[in-house]
N, C-alpha and C positions, 0 to 999 in steps of 0.2 A: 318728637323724640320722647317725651314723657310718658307717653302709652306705654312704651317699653319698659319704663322704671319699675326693676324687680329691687325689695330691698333688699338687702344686703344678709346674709347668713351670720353667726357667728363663725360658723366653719369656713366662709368665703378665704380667708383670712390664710388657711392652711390649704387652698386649691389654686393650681395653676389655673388662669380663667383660659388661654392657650390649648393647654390639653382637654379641658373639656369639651371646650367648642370643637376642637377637630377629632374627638372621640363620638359627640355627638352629630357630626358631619359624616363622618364613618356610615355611624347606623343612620340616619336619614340618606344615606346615597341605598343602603342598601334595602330601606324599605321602598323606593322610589322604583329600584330594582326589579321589587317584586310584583309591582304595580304595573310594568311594563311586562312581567308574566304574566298577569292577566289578562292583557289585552292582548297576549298573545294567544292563551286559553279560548277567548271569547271570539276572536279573528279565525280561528282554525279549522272551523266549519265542524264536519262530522269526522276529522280524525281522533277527539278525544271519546268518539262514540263505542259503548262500551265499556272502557274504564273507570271501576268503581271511585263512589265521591271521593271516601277516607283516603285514594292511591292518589288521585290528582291534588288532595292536598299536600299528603305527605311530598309530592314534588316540590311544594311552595317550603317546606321545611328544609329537605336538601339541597335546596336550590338557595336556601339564603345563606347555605357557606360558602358557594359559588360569588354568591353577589358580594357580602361582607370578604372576601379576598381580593377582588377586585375594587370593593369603594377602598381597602387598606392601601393598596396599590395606589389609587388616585391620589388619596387624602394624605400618606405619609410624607411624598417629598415639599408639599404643600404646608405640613406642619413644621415641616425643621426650615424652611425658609422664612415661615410667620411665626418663627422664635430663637430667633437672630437676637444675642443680648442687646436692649437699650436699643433694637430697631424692629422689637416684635410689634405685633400687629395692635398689640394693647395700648402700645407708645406712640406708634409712628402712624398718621394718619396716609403718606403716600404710603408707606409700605403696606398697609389695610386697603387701600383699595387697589394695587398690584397683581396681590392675593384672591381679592375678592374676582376680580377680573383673570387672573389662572385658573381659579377654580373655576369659573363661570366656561371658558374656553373647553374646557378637560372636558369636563359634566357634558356639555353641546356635542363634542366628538363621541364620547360616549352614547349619548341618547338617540344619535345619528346612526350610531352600529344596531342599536335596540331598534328602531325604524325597518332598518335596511332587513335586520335578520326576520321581517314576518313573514313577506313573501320569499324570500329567499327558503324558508324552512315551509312553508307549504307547496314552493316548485319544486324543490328536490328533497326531502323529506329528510331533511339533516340542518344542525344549527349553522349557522354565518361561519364561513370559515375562507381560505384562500382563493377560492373559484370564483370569489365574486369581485377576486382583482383579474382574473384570466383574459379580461378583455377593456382594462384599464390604458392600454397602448393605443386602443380605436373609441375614444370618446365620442367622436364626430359621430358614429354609427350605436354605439350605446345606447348614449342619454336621449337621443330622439327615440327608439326603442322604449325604454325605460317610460318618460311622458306618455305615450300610446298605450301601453301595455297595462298601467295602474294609475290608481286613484293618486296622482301625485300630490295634488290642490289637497285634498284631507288627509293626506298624509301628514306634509308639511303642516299642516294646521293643529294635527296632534301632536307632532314634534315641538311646535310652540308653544303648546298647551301644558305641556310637560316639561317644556324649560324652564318655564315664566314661572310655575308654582314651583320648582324648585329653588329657583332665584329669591324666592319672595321668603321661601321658609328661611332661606341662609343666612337675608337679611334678617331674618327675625331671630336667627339665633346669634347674627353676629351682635346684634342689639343690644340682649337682653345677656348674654356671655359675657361680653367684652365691653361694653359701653358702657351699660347699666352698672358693672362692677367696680369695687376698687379693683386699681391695678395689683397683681398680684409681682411680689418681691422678685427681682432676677433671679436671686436665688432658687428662690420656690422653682421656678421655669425649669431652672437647668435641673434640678434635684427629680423635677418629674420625666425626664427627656427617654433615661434608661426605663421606667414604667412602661410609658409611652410606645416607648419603640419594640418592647417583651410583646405588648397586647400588640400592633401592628404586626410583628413577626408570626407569631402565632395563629392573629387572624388571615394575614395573605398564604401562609402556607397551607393553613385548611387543617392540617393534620397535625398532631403530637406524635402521631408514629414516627421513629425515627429512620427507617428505610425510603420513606417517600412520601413525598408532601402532597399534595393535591391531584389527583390525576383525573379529565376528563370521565374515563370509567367508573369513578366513584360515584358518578350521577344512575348508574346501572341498580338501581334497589326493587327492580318489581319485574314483572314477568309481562308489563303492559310498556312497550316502547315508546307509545306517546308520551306518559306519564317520565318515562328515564329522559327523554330527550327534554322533555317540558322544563326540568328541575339545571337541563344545564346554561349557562349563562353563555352570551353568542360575542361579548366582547371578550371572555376566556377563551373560549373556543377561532377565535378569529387570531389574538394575539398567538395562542398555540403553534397555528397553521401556518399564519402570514408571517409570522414575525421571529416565531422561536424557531423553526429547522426547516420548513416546508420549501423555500427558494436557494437554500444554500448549499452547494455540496459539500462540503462537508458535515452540517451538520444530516443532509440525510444518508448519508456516508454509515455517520455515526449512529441515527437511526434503525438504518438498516440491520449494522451491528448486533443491535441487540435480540435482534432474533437468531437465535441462539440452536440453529441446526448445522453442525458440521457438517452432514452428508447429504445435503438440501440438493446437490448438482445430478449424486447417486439414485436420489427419491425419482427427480424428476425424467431422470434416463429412462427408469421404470416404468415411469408412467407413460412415456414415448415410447416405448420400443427399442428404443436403441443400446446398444453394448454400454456396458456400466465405467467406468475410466480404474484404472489399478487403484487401491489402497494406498498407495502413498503419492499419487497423483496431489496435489495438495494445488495445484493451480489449474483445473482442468480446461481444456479448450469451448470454446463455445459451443453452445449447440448445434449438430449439425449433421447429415446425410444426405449422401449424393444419392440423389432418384433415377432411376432409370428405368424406360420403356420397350419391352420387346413387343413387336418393333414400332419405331418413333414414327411418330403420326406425319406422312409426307405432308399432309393436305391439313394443318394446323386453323381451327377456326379465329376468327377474330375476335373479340371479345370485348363485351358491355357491362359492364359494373356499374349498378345505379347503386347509390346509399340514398335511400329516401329520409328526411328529417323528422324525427320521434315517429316514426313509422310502428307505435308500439302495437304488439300483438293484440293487446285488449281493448283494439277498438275495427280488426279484421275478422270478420265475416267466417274467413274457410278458418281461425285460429280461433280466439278467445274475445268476439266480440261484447262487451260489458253490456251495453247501451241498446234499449230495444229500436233501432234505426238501421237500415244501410247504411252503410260509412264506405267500403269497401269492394263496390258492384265490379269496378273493373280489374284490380287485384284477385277477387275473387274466382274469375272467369280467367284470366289467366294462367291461376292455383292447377286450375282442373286440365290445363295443359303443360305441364310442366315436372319436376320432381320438389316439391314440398317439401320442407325440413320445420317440422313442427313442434322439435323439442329445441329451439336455437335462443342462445342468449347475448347479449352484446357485452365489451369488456368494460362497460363504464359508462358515464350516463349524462356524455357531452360531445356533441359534434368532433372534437379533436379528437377523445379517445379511439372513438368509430372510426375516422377515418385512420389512423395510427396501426388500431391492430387490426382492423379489416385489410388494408395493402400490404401489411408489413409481418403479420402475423406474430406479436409481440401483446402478451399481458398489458395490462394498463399500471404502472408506481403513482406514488402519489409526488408529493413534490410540483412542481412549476410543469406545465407542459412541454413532453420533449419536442416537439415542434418550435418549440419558443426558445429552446436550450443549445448554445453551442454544439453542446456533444448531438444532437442530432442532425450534426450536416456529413454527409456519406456515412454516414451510421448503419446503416438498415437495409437488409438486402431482400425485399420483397418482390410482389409481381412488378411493379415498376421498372427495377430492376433487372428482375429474371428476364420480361419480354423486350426491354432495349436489347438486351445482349443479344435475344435470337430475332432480331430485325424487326422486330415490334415497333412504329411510331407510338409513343405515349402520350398521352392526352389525359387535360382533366378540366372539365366543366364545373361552372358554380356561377350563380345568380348575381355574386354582389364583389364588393374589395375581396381582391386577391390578397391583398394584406393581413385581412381579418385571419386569427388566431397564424400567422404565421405563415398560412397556406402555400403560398407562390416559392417563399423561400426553402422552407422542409421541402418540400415535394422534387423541388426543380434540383436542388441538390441532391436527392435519394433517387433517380432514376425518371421521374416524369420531364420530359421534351415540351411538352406545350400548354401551358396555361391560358384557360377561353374564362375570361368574367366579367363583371361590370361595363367595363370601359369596350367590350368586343360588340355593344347590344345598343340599338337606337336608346339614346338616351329618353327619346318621350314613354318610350316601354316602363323607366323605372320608377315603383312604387312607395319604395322606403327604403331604409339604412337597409334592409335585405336585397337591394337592388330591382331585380327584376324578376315576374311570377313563374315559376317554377315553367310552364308551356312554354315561355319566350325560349328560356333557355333550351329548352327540349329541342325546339324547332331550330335553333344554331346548331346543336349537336348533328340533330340528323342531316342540316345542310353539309356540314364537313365530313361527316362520316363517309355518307354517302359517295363522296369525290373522289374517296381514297382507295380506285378498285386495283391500285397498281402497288398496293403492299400492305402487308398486314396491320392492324392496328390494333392498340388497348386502349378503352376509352373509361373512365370513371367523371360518374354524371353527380354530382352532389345537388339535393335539391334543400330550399330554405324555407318556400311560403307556408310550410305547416308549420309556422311559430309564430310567438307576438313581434310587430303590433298587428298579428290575424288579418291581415288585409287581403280581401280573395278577388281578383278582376273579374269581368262581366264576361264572362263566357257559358257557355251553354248546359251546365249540369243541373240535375236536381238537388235542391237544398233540401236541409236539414228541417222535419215539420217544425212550426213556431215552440211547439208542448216539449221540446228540449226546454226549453227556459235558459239558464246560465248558460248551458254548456254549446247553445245554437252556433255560436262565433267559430267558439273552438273546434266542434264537429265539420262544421261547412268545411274551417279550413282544410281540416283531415281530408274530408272529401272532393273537394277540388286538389288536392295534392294528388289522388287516387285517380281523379277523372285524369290531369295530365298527363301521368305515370302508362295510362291505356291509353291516351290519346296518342303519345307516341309510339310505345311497340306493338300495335296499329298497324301505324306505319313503316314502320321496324319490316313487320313479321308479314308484311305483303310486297316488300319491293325486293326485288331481284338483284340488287347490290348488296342489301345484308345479307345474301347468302351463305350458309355454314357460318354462321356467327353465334358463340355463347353468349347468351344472355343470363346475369346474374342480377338479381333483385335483392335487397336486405335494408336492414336503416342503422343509423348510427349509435339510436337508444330507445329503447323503450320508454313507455308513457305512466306515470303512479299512478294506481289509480286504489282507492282503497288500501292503503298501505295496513299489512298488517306488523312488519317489522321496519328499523331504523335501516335497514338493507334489503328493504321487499323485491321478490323476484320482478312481479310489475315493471321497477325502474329499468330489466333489463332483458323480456323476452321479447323479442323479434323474430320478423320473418328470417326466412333464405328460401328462394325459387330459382331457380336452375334451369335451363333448358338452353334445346340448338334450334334457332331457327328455321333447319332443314328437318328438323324433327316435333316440330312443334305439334303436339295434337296426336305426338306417336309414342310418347313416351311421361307416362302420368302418373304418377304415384303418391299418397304419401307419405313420407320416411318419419319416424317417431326418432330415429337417433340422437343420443343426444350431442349438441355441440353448441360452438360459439363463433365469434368472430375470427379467435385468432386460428381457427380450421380452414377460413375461406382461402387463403393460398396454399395450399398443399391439394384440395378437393378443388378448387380452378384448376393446375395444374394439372392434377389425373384426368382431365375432361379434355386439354390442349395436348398430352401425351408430348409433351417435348422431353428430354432428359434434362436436370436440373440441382442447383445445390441449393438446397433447402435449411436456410437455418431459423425457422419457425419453429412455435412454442405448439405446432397444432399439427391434426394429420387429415388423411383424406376418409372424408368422410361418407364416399362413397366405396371405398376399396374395405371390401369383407373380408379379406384375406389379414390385414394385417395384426401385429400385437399391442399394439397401441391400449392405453384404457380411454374411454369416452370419460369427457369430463366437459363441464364450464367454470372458467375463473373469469370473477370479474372485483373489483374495486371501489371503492371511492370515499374519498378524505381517510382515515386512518382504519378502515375496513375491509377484511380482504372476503371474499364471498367465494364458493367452492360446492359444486354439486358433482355427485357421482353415486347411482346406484338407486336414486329415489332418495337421497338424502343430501341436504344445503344447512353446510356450515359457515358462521359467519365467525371471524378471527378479527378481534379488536384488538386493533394495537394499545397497549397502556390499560386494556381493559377486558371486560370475559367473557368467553366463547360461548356462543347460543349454537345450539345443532338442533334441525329439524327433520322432518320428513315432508317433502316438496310438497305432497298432498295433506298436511296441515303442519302451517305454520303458528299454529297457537298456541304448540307442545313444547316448550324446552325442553329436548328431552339430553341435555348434556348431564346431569345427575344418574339417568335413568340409565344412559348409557356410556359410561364414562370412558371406557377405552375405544370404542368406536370415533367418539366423541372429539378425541386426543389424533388418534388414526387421519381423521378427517381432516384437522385442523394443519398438522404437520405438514400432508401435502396442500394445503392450501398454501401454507407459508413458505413451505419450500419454491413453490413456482415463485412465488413474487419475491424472494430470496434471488433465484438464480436467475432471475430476469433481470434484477436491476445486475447480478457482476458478469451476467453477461454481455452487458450493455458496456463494461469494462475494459473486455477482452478485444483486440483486435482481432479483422479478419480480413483475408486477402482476394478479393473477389474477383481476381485475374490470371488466377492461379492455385484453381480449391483443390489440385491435387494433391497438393503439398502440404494438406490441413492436416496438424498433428493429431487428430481423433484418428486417423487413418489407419496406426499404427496400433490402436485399442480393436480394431477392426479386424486381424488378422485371427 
């Protein structure tokens, strides 16, 4: 203990030794902080390639009011506990090591979210936030994923490496603080507490402005995204998400609120086509029109909906293949017999979302997923839905737990009859927490499809082996050359995803039961690849291919129009020509006739994203709008164009406005005659 003896000051005498040591606790969490930015800097690969030195430091400058608000946070209830009169931390040897041992606990949960958020923010190209509890209910299936997928062993090992010398600093300050000094006066203690607690306040709020304390967007200071996102801290950004409003309805209620467009239902009517509701409408009905076909198709085909897994465009052949390799041969060939939709984006950039507005034709919100949410059970009238009603058996395929992200439940309540997964498939077939390789599954599909020539069916195939832990089975494809290097695992998988996707409509598209049967092809999200913004289109362009079975190789095109996910049920239906009541956010996207505007929305964590016309706006909530032009994203040109800029951003926020209060509204699916929009109709 003598090592540590610092003499004594004359001023010691007039300092709380309390306040300093948790002032100096403060700033060493927060340089500790930055040290864990750098190792995110230096982990990042080539996304900070490009941005100038002087930008990537100045992140480490705004970044350390992010981290000093949060060490304030840690360290303040921590200081008025370790300065309890007559049982502070100076006096009381248990009460000193209580403390020492809360702080040490806090600091570890902390350093564990700094961990978590590196991969997390090089897979989806955003900081730590609530998604990475989205599958917090299926551990069993996770954490064996998670092991497979990353360096867990040196992860941990850095996490230790970075406990242990914090530990060791704290010791040393408690040391050389508290030990080393004379006790300072109770007095002194309490008289510094209001001090204390000024700089604590001031520091966790981040700001002196009095309208608003710290807001994620304030990390927004350059024109380089890496560099804005770099500078923000992933345990404010997590507590933000998870913890402040992101699972609760009312606070995203309250959220919602504050986007502040009265006639957000009016905008988006506009943008559909549809009759606008009167001016004093103030509660309008949901979205909605009745379709109708002259004349309705006797002979209705049956229909295949695959969502393939990260099936992103920029790694497809006939789209925006990145990678000098095939990836793609049997996709590809497909392409060339089919109708091709080459300008398509997905609403969001996780398996739930995909499957959510792909069947359902609904935007993606942010908040907890609504397949996870109460309010999603008979919520949602998509194809599911629409084909039960016109004698449709519904069906839905998937590789692993029907459990996972909710599936079996949302589904089987919204309109789907029969759930086929894990548990339907020889168990020696299963490979990992994904269950079983996307072919097994295929080959169940086509055994039951096949069966069913005595009535119509809808079948949606979800497949999963194009993700970690990358496990591809021995079957018969060409691999990926060695001179991939990194990316050989990742591509293969892509490519055996590809090979099984042909290996069945194959046999699809030569047997004589599928006959007159839609086939639809799309995926659930796109793949990052080169991100140039904090919401780059990458995370969200996908295919869609289209075709009839009985027309396969007769009808080939392909369409540049633009669209997305939530278009696939209105453009399925004009193919099935049944009459129907439509209350999607999307229209068809083969019908030249209508008024509708072409558009993409899509989402994710506090970002809304919006193209139309050659131009992609991104809408941060709590923070400020970047507008571009699709064909270069390196332009902010929200300055340059400022009313276009607003234009944009409006209808971006208006659909994800009127999404979530039309998720409010009830509707009566057994009786759409009687839908009060009817009356606006006239």
């Amino acid at each position: 203990m003598r090592a540590f003896i610092v003499k004594p000051s004359r001023w010691s005498k007039y300092l709380s030794s309390p306040a300093v040591y948790y002032l100096l606790m403060a700033v060493t969490l927060t340089i500790f902080f930055e040290l864990w930015r750098l190792v995110l800097l230096l982990l990042s690969g080539n996304l900070s390639r490009g941005v100038p030195t002087g930008t990537l430091l100045m992140s480490f400058l705004v970044g350390a009011r992010f981290d000093f608000a949060i060490s304030c946070y840690i360290t303040l209830p921590l200081y008025l506990l370790g300065n309890i009169p007559w049982l502070d931390i100076s006096r009381n040897r248990i009460f000193r090591i209580i403390n020492f041992c809360l702080m040490a606990a806090v600091v570890a949960l902390a350093y564990f979210l700094q961990l978590a958020d590196i991969e997390f923010f090089k897979f989806f190209n955003a900081r730590l936030n609530s998604v990475a509890l989205a599958w917090s209910d299926t551990p069993g299936i996770v954490i064996p994923m998670i092991w497979n997928m990353y360096p867990v062993v040196r992860y941990l090992l850095l996490f230790l490496l970075f406990l242990t010398a914090f530990l060791l600093v704290m010791r040393w300050l408690r040391n050389t603080v508290i030990l080393s000094q004379a006790r300072s006066p109770v007095w002194i203690n309490l008289v510094y507490i209001p001090v204390v607690l000024v700089i604590f306040f001031i520091g966790a709020r981040g700001r002196l402005e009095e309208k608003s304390p710290l807001r994620w967007g304030s990390a927004y200071f350059s024109e380089y995204d890496f560099a804005n996102q770099l500078a923000l801290n992933p345990i404010y950004t997590f507590y933000y998400d998870a913890v402040y409003d992101a699972d609760k309805k009312k606070q995203i209620h309250d959220q919602m609120a504050h986007i502040d467009i009265p006639d957000a239902d009016r905008e988006v009517r506009k943008l559909l086509g549809l009759p606008v509701p009167r001016d004093n409408n103030k509660n309008p009905p949901r979205i909605y029109r009745k379709v109708t076909f002259q004349p309705e198709n006797d002979e209705p085909p049956n229909v295949i909906l695959i969502i393939m897994e990260s099936f992103g465009s920029t790694r497809i052949g006939v789209l925006d293949n990145r990678f000098p390799f095939e990836i793609t041969p049997r996709f590809d060939t497909l392409a060339q017999n089919g109708l091709l939709f080459t300008n398509f984006y997905s609403a969001g950039q996780h398996t739930y979302t995909g499957i959510f507005s792909t069947l359902y034709g609904y935007p993606t919100l942010f908040g907890k997923s609504v397949m996870k949410m109460v309010t999603g059970q008979n919520s949602f009238w998509g194809l599911p839905s629409i084909l039960r009603d016109r004698d449709y058996e519904t069906l839905f395929f998937t590789t692993h737990d029907p459990l996972f992200d909710n599936m079996q439940g949302f589904l089987r309540s919204n309109g789907m009859m029969k759930i086929y997964s894990l548990f339907d498939y020889d168990p020696k077939y299963k490979l990992s927490t994904l269950g079983v390789p996307d072919h097994i599954m295929f080959d169940k599909a086509f055994e039951v499809l096949r069966e069913k020539n005595e009535g119509r069916f809808f079948a949606t195939l979800l497949t999963s082996s194009n993700h970690g832990p990358w496990i591809i089975p021995d079957v018969p494809f060409e691999r990926i050359p060695e001179e991939a290097g990194d990316w050989r695992v990742k591509l293969d998988c892509f490519k055996y995803s590809d090979w099984a996707l042909g290996y069945f409509l194959n046999k699809v598209n030569n047997d004589p039961a599928f006959k007159n049967t839609l086939i639809i092809v799309t995926a659930d999200n796109g793949v990052t690849h080169d991100p140039v913004t904090d919401h780059d289109l990458t995370q969200f362009q996908i295919p869609l291919l289209i075709y009839n079975t009985d027309s396969y190789g007769k009808e080939n095109r392909r369409i540049d129009r633009l669209g997305s996910q939530i278009d696939i049920v209105s453009t399925v239906m004009g193919r099935v020509r049944l009459n129907y009541h439509d209350y999607t956010f999307g229209h068809d996207l083969l019908d030249t006739a209508g008024t509708a505007v072409d558009y993409a929305h899509f989402s994710e964590w506090y970002k809304v994203g919006y193209i139309e016309d050659g131009y992609h706006v991104i809408a941060r909530l709590n923070g400020p709008t970047s507008f571009y032009r699709v064909e270069d994203r390196r332009h902010n040109l929200v300055d340059s164009l400022p009313e276009l800029a607003r234009a944009y951003e409006k209808k971006a926020l208006s659909i994800f406005k009127d999404a979530y209060d039309n998720m409010q509204r009830p509707f009566n699916e057994s009786n759409h005659n009687s839908h009060p929009l009817t009356a606006a109709d006239d």
